[in-house]
BANU-460968 format. One record per residue (C-alpha): residue number from 1; residue in three letters; chain; z, y, x. Coordinates in Angstrom, 3 decimals, padded with zeros to 6 digits. Example, Ala and Ser with C-alpha at 12.3 -4.5 7.8 and 13.67 -1.06 7.14 Angstrom:
<atoms>
ATOM num residu chaine        z        y        x
ATOM   1    ALA      A  007.800 -004.500  012.300
ATOM   2    SER      A  007.140 -001.060  013.670
</atoms>
This chain:
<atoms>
ATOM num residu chaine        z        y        x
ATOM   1    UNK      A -111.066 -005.919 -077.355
ATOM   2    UNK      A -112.490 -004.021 -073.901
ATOM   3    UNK      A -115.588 -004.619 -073.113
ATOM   4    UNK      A -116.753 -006.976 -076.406
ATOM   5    UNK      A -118.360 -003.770 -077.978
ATOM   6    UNK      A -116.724 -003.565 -081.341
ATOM   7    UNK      A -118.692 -001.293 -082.872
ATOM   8    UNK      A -119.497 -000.853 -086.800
ATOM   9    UNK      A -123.015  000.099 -088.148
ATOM  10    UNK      A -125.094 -000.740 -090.976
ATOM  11    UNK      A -128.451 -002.374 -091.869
ATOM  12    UNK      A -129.816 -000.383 -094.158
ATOM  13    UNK      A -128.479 -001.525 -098.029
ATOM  14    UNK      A -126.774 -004.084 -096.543
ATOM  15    UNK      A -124.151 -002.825 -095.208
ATOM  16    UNK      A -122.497 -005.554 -092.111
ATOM  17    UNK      A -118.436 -004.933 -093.918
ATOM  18    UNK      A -120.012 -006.084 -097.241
ATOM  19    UNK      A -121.688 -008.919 -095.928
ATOM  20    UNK      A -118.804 -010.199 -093.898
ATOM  21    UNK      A -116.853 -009.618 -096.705
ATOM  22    UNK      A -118.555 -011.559 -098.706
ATOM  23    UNK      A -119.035 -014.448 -096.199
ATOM  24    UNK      A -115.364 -014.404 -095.919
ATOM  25    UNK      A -114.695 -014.471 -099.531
ATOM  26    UNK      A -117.010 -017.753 -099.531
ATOM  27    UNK      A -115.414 -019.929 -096.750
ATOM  28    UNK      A -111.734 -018.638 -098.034
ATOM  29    UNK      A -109.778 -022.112 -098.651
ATOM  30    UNK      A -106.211 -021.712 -098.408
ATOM  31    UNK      A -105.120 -025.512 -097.338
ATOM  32    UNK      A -107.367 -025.329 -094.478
ATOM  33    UNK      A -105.634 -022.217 -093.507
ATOM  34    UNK      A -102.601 -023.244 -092.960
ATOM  35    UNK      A -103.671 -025.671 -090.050
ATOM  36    UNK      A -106.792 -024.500 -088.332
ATOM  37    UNK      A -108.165 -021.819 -086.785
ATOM  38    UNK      A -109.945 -019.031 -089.205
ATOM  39    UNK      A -113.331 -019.260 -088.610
ATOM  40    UNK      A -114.922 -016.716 -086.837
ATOM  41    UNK      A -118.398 -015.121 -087.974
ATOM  42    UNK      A -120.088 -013.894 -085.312
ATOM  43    UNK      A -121.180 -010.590 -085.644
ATOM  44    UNK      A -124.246 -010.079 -082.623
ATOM  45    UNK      A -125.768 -012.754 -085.456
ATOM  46    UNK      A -125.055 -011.356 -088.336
ATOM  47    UNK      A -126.768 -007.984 -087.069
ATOM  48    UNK      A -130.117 -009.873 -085.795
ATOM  49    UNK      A -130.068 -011.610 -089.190
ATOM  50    UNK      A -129.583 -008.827 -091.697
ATOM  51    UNK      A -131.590 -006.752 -089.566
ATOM  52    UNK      A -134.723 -009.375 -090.090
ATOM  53    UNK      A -134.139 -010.173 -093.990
ATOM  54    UNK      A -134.160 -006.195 -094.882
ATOM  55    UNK      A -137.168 -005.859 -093.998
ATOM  56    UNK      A -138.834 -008.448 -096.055
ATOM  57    UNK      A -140.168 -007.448 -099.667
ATOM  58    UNK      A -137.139 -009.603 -101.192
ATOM  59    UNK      A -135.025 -008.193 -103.742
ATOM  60    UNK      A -131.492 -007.090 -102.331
ATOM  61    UNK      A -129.549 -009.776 -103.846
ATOM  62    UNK      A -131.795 -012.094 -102.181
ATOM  63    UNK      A -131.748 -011.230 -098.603
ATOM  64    UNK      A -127.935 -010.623 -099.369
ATOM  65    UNK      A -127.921 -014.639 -099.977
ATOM  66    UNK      A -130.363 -015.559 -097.639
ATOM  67    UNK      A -127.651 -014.020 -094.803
ATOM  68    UNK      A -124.686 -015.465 -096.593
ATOM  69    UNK      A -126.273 -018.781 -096.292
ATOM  70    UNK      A -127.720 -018.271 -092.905
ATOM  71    UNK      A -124.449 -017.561 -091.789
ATOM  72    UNK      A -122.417 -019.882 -093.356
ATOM  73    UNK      A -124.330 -023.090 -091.158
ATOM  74    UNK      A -123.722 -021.046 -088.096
ATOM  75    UNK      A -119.983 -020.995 -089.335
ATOM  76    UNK      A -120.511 -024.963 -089.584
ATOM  77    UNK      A -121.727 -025.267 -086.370
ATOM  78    UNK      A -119.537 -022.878 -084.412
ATOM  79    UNK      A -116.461 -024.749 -086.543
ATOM  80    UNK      A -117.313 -028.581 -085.235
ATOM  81    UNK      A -117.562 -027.256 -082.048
ATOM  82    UNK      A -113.422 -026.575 -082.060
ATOM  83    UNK      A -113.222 -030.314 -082.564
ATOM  84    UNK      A -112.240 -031.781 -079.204
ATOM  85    UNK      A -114.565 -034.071 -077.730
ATOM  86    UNK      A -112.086 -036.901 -076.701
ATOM  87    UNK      A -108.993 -037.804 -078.468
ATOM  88    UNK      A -105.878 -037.059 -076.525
ATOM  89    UNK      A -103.125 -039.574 -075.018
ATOM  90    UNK      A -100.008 -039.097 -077.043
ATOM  91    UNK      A -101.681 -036.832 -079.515
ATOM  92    UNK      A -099.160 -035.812 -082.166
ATOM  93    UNK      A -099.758 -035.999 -086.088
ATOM  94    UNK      A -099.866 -032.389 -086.180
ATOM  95    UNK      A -102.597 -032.569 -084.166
ATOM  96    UNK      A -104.073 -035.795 -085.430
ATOM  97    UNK      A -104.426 -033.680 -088.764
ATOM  98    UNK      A -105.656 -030.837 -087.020
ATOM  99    UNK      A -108.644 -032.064 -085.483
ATOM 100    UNK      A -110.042 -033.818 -088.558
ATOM 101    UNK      A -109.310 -030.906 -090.853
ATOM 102    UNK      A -111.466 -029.313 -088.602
ATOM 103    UNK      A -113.925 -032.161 -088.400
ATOM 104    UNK      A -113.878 -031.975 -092.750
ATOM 105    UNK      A -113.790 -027.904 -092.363
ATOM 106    UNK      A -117.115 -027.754 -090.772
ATOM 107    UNK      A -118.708 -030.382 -093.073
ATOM 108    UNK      A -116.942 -028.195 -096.130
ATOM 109    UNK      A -118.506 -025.301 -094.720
ATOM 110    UNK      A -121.925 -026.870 -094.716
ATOM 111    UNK      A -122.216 -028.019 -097.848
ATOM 112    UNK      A -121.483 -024.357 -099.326
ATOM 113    UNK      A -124.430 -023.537 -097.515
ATOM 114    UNK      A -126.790 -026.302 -099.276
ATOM 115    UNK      A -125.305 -024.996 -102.368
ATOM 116    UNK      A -126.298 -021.620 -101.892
ATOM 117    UNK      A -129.787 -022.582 -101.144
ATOM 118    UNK      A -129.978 -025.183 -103.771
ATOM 119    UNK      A -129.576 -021.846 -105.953
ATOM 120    UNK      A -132.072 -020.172 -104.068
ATOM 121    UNK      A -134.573 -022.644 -105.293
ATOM 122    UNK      A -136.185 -022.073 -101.629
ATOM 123    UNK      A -137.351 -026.286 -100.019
ATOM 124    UNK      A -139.426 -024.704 -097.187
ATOM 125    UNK      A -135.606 -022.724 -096.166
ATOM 126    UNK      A -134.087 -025.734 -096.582
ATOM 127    UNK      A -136.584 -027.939 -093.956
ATOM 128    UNK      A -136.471 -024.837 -091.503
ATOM 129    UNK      A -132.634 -024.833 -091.407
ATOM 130    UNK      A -131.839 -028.468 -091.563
ATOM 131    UNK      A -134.710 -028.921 -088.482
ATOM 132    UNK      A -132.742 -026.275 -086.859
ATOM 133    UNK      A -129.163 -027.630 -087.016
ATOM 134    UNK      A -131.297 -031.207 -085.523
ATOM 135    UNK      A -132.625 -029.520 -082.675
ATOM 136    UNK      A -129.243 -027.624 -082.308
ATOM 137    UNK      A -126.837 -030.605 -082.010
ATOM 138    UNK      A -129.526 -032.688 -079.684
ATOM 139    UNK      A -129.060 -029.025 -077.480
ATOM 140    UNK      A -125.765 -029.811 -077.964
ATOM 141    UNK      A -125.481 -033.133 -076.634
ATOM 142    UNK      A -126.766 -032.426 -073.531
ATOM 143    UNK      A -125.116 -029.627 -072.555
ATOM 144    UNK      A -121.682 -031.477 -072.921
ATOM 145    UNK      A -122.604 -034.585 -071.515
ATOM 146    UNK      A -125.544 -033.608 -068.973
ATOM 147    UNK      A -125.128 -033.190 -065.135
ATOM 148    UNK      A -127.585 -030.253 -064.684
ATOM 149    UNK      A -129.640 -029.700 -061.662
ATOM 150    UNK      A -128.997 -026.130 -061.358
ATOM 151    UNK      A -126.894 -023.632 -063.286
ATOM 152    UNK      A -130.723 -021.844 -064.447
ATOM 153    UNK      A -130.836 -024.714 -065.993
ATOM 154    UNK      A -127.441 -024.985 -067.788
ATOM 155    UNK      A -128.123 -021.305 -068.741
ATOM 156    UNK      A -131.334 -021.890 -070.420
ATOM 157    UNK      A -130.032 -024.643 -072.572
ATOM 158    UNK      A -126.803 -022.654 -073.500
ATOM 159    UNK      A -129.350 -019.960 -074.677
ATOM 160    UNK      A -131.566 -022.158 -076.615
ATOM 161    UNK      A -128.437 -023.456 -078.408
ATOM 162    UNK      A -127.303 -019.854 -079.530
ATOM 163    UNK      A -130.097 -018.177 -080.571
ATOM 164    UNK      A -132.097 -021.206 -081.878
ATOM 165    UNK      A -131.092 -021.209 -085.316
ATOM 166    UNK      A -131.671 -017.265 -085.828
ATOM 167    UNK      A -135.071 -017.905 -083.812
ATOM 168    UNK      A -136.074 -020.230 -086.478
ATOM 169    UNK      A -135.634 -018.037 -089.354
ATOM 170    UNK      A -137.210 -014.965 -087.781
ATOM 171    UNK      A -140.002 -017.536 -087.841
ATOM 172    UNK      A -139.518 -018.414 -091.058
ATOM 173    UNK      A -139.731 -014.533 -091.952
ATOM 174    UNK      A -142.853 -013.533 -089.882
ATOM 175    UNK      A -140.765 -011.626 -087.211
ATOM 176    UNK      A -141.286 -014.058 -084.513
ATOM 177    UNK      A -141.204 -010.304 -082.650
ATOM 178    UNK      A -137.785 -010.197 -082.145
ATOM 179    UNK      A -137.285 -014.110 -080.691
ATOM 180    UNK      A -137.362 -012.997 -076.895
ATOM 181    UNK      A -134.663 -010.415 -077.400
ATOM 182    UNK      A -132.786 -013.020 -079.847
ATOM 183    UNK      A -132.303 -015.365 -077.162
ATOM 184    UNK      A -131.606 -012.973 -074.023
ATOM 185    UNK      A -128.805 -010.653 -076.185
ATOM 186    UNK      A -127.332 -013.615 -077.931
ATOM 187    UNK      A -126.796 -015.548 -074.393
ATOM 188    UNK      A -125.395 -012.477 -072.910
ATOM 189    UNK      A -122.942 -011.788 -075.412
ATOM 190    UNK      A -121.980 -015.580 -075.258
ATOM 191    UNK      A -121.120 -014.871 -071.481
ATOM 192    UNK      A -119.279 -012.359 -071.948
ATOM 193    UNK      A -117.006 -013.779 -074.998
ATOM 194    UNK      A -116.294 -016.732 -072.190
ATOM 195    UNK      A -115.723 -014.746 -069.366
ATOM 196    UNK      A -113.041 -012.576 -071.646
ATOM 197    UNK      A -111.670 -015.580 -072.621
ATOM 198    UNK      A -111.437 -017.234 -069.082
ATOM 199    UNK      A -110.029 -013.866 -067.358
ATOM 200    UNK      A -107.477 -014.102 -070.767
ATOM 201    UNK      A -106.746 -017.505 -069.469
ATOM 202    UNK      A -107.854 -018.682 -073.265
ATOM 203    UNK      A -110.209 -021.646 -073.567
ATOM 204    UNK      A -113.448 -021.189 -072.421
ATOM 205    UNK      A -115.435 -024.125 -072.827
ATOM 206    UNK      A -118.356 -022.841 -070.851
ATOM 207    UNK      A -116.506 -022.387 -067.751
ATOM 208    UNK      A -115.027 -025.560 -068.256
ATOM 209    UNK      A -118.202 -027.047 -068.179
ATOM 210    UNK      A -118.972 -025.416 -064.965
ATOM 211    UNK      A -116.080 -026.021 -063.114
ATOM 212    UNK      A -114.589 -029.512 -064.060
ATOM 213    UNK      A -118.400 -030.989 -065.260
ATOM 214    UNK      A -120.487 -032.461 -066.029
ATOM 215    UNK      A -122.304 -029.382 -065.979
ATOM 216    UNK      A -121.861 -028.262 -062.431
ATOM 217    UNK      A -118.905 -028.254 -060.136
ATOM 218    UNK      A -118.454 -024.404 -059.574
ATOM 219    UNK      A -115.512 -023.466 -057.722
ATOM 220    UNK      A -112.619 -021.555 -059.691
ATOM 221    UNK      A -112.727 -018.557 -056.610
ATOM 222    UNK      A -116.835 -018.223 -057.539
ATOM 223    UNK      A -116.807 -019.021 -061.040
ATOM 224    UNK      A -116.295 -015.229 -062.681
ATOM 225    UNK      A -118.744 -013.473 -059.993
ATOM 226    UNK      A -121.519 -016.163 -060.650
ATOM 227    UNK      A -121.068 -015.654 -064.202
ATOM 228    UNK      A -121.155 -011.769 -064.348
ATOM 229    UNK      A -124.450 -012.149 -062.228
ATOM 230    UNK      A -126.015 -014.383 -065.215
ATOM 231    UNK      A -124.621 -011.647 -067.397
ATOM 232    UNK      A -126.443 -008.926 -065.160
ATOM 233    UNK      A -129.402 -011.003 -065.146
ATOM 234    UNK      A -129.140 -011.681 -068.545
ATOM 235    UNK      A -128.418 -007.378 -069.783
ATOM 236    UNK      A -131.801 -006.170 -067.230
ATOM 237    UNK      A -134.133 -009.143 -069.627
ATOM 238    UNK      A -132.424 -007.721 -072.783
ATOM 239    UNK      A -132.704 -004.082 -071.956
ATOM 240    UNK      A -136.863 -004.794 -071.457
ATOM 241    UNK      A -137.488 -006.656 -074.478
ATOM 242    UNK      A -134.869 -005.011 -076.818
ATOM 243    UNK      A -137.427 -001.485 -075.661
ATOM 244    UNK      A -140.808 -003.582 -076.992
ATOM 245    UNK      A -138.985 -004.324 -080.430
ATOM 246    UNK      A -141.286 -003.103 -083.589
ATOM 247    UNK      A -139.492  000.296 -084.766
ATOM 248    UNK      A -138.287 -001.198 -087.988
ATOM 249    UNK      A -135.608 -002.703 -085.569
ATOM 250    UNK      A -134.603  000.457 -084.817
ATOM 251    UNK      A -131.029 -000.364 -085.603
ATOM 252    UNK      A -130.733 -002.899 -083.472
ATOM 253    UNK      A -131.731 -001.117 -080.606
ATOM 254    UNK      A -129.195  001.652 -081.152
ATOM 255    UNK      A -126.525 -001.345 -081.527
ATOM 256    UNK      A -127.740 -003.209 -078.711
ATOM 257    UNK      A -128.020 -000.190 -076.434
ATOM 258    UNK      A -124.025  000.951 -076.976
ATOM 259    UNK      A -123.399 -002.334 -075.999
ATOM 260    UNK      A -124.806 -002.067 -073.115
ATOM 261    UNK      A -123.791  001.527 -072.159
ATOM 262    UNK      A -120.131  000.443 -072.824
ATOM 263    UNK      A -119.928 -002.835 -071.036
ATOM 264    UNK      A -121.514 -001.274 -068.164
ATOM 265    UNK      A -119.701  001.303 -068.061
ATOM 266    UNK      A -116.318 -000.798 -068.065
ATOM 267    UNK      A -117.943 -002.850 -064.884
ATOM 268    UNK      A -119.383 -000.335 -063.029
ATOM 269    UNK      A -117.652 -001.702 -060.034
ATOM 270    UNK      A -119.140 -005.314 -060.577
ATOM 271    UNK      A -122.241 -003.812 -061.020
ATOM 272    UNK      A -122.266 -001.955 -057.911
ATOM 273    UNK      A -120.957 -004.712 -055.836
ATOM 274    UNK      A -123.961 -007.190 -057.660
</atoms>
């Protein structure tokens, strides 16, 4: 996919294809399936989180479950999120079905993860992620039912609402260091998925948000350009903090910097005319 970076590295014993692997392996359930959309693990997250669990004095089957679980409420999160807001006029059994398998797919996914920590044997884990999911859907709330002031201010709420929950367990870990990059990168990348999906003429809820409401009332002839300049924004704030990351991130730069290097490299001419 041009311009996504698809890239493949590893984090040290933890190699990302194992983990996702094994994250896969966990939310398989062959019913679900057959009527809703595969879940999708996200891997920008998955990199920030293994690459702030390997560095901890855990043992490696551990941090391997710490990230499995991690992951698997993001997964729950990301997965009621495909649940439409409103239920249609006319909507069709197939459909009917649909949505609630996805409504029960989500809550399926999130009890895996309270499983996996209840074998952890970790409570404080347990208070930081369940306070994070909280704060998450109260984010949530008002983004999709909010009329904002100014896009800024749609922005920074988006951004609070993806990098929150991997904010929260850098805390958790003592590297807090990594939070300001967390947020910038992970918004970013966000923008970009949308704007993909937009130009793809897939569904993009964000821009839906900003040009039908309540978000903002963008016009569809501004809507990509005002985007890509968040995005620029977004890549010059990522590209100073990702630089003042402790060099046990090291990693992370190098991932985050052909990221960078290859998206703006496919937009020079955007950039140029920014």
């Amino acid at each position: 996919m041009k311009g996504l970076g698809v890239i493949t590295l590893k984090t040290s014993n933890l190699p990302l294809g194992e983990l996702k692997k094994a994250i896969e392996k966990k939310i398989q359930h062959s019913y679900l399936e057959k009527y809703i959309q595969k879940p999708v693990i996200d891997e920008d997250k998955l990199y920030i989180l293994s690459s702030i669990i390997k560095n901890t004095t855990y043992s490696e089957t551990k941090k391997k479950n710490y990230i499995i679980t991690v992951m698997l409420v993001q997964i729950a999160l990301d997965t009621h999120d495909l649940v439409a807001k409103h239920e249609e006029k006319n909507e069709t059994d197939q459909t009917k079905k649909q949505r609630q398998l996805t409504v029960l797919a989500g809550d399926y996914f999130s009890g895996l993860y309270y499983y996996f920590l209840s074998q952890l044997d970790d409570i404080a884990m347990i208070h930081t992620l369940a306070s994070a999911i909280k704060e998450i859907n109260e984010l949530k709330m008002t983004v999709y039912y909010k009329e904002f002031e100014s896009i800024e201010e749609f922005m920074d709420a988006l951004k609070q609402i993806e990098s929150l929950l991997i904010r929260r367990v850098a805390e958790f870990f003592e590297r807090s260091a990594v939070n300001e990059f967390t947020s910038n990168w992970l918004l970013t990348r966000k923008l970009i998925k949308e704007k993909h999906s937009y130009l793809q003429q897939e569904h993009s809820p964000v821009f839906d948000l900003l040009t039908k409401g309540p978000a903002h009332n963008i016009h569809y002839n501004q809507i990509v350009n005002t985007v890509e300049q968040f995005i620029q924004h977004s890549f010059s704030k990522v590209e100073e903090t990702v630089s003042q990351l402790p060099v046990h991130f090291q990693s992370l730069k190098t991932y985050t910097n052909t990221i960078i290097y290859e998206y703006l490299g496919n937009n020079s001419k955007i950039v140029e005319e920014g």
